[in-house]
N, C-alpha and C positions, 0 to 999 in steps of 0.2 A: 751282507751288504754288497752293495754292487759292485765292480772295480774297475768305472771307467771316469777316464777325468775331463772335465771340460773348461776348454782353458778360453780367457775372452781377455782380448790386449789387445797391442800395435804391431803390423808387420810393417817392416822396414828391409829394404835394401842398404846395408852397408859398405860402404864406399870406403879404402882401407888403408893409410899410406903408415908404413913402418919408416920409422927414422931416429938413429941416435940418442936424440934425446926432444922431451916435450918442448912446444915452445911457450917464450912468454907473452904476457902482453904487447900486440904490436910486433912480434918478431916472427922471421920468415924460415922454415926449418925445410930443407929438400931431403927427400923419402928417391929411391931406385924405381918406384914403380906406384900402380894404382890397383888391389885387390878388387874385388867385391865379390860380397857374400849376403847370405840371406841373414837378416836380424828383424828385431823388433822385440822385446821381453814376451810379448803373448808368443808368438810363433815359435821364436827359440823354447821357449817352455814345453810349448808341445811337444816338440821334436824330442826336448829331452825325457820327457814322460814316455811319448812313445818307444825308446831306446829302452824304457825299464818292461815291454812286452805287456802294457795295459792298453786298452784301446783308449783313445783319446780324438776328441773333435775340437776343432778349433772354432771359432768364434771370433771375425774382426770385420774390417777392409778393408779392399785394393782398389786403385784405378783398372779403368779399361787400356791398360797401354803391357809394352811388350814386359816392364818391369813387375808387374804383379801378375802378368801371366806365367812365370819362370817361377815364383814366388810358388803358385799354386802346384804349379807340376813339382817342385821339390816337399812341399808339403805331404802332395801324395804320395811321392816315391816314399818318403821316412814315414810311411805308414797312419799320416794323422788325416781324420776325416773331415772335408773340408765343407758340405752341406752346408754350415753356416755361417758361409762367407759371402759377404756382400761386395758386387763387383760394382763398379760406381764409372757413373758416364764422368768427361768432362774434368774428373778428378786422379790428379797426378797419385801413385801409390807412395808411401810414406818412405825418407829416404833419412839416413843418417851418417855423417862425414867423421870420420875416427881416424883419429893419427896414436898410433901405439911405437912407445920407445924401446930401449935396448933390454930395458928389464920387464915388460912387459905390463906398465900401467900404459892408460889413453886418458884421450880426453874425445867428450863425444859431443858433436851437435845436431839432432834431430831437425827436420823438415814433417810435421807430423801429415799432413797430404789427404789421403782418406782416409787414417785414421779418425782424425777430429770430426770426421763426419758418420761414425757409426751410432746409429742411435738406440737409446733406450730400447725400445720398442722392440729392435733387432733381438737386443741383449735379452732381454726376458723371456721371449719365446725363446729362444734359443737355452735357453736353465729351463723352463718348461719342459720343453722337449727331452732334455737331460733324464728325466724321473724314471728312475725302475734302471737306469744303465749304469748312471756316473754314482760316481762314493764320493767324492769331490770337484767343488768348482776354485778353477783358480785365475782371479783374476789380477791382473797390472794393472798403472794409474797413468801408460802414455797415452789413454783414450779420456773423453768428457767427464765431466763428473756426474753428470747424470745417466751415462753409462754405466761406470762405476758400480754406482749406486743402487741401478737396475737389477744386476747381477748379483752383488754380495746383497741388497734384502730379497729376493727372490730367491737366491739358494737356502738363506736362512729360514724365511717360509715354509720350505721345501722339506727344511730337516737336514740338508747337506753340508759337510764340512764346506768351508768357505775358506779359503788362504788367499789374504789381502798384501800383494807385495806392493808397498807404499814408495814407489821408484816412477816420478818423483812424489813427495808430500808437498800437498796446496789443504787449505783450512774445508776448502769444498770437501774434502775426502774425510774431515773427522766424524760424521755420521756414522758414515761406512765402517771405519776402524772400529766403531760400539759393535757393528752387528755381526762382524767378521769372527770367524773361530779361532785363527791362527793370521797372525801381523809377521811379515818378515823385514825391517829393515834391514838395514847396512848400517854402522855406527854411524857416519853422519846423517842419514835418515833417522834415526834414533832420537838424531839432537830435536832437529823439526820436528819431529813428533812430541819431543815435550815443551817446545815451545809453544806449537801451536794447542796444548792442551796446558798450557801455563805449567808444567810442571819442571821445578830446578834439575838442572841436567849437573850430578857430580861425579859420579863413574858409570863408566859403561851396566854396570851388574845393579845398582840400585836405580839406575834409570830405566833400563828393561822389566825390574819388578813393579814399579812407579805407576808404568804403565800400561802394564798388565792388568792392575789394582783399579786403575782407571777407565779403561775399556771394556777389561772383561772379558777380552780374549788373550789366549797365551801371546806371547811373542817369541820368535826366533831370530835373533839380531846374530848375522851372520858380520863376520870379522876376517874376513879373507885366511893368509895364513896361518893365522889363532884361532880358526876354528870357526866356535858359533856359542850363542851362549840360551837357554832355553831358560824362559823366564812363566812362571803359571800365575794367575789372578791369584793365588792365595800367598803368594810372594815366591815362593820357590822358586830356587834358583838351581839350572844345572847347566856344568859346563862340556861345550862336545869338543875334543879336540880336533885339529887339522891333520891329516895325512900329509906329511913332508915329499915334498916336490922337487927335485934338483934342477931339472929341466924346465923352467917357465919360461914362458915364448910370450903369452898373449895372454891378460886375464878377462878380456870380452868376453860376455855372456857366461864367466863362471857363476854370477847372480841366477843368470836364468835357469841353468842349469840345477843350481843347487833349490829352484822354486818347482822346478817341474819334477824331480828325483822326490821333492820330498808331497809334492801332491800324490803323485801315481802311488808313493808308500802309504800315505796316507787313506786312500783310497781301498788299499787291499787290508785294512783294517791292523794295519803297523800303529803303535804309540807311538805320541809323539816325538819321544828323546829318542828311541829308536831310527824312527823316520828321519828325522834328524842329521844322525848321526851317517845315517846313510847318503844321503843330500849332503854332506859334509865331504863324504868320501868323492862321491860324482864330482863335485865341485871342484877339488883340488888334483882328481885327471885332467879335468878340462883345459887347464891350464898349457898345457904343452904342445900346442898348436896352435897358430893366427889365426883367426875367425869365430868368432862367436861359437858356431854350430861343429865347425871342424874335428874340435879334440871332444866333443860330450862323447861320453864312455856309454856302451851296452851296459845292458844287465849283467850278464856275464863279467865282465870286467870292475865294474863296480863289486859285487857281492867276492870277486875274489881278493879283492886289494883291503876289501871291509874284514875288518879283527877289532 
């Protein structure tokens, strides 16, 4: 099988303010300073794929302005090939505003930009082109749903692993979830997802089987600290644990990271609980640095903190 990944999502510029503590509704919280870093779930994905020494192309777009030109020249620095990226007149590159507290949750809000203008069309050829290189396509859900949609039935077509990470779930997206090989939520993505397929949500571990059962593709419902829990259509349930972290700074893009760790393993023909549990380990390095892309861990690093 081949073992290269193709990732299709949202690039975004992350704009970064650490402060104390989150704020609440209506309330005014002051941060020392203003970071910014490269984000967006597709892009970060890459980066972290490419980190595991699989070749890997991305798949999204940017505006014509100086913030998606920076965008792409760091793409290529980490190694990820950018051929099918759509550069867009007229169209600001997609931006998102994150304020991270002292223990290192956030809260994020997107400006999706030219993202929400990448279209099917793109998307398809783009999984076309992939045939004979990639082992896996992995796509996010901060683009249209008919991009989406393009990509995970077009991989499926294809014959290729397909890892649907449902970040966020919109009901447009329950198609997609049927034809997908591997669903990643987050426990509260988890919940949407049985909502939106009517199904009762009463623990984490009978709800990720539920809807396995349901879709038909496995699910890996990641759980930050706790791990992850890997759930198969025939109900089976296995649980991966967390690599303990003393040091957590930032938990941005430990999601991405643990989507793109476990594409790239997937990809070089790793089982799932394996892949898993490896994306498990990447995900809980990640953590010890502010910036989404900052702390993703090499390969090297990964496979040695992996027991």
């Amino acid at each position: 099988m081949s073992n290269g990944v193709l990732v299709v999502g949202a690039l975004n510029v992350d704009l970064v303010v650490a402060v104390d503590r989150l704020p609440g509704p209506g309330e005014t919280v002051v941060g020392p300073r203003l970071d910014k870093f490269g984000g967006g779930k597709g892009a970060n994905a890459a980066i972290a794929a490419a980190r595991m020494n699989v070749p890997v192309r991305y798949c999204g777009a940017i505006g014509d302005d100086e913030l998606g030109r920076e965008a792409l020249v760091e793409l290529r620095a980490s190694g990820v090939d950018v051929t099918d990226v759509a550069v867009l007149d007229d169209t600001a590159t997609g931006t998102a505003l994150i304020v991270v507290d002292a223990v290192g949750e956030n809260q994020i809000a997107v400006a999706a930009g030219a993202n929400a203008a990448l279209t099917p069309a793109l998307v398809r050829r783009a999984v076309e082109r992939a045939s004979g290189w990639a082992g896996c396509v992995l796509v996010s859900t901060e683009i249209l749903p008919a991009a989406v949609e393009a990509a995970v039935s077009t991989a499926s077509d294809m014959g290729l692993h397909c890892v649907l990470n449902p970040a966020p779930v919109r009901n447009e997206f329950i198609a997609s979830a049927h034809a997908a090989s591997v669903l990643t939520p987050n426990s509260s993505e988890l919940r949407d997802l049985c909502a939106a397929l009517s199904i009762p949500f009463t623990d984490v571990g009978d709800a990720s089987a539920n809807v396995a059962r349901a879709t038909g593709a496995c699910l890996v419902v990641t759980r930050g600290d706790k791990g992850a829990i890997v759930a198969y259509p025939d109900g089976t349930i296995e649980p991966v644990p967390a690599l303990q972290v003393s040091d957590v700074r930032d938990t941005t893009g430990a999601g991405d990271t643990f989507n793109g760790v476990l594409a790239a393993s997937l990809s070089s023909g790793m089982p799932l609980g394996a892949a898993s549990a490896l994306a498990v380990t990447a995900a809980s390095l990640s953590v010890r640095h502010v910036g989404a892309r900052t702390g993703m861990p090499i390969a090297d690093e990964v496979n040695a903190a992996h027991v």
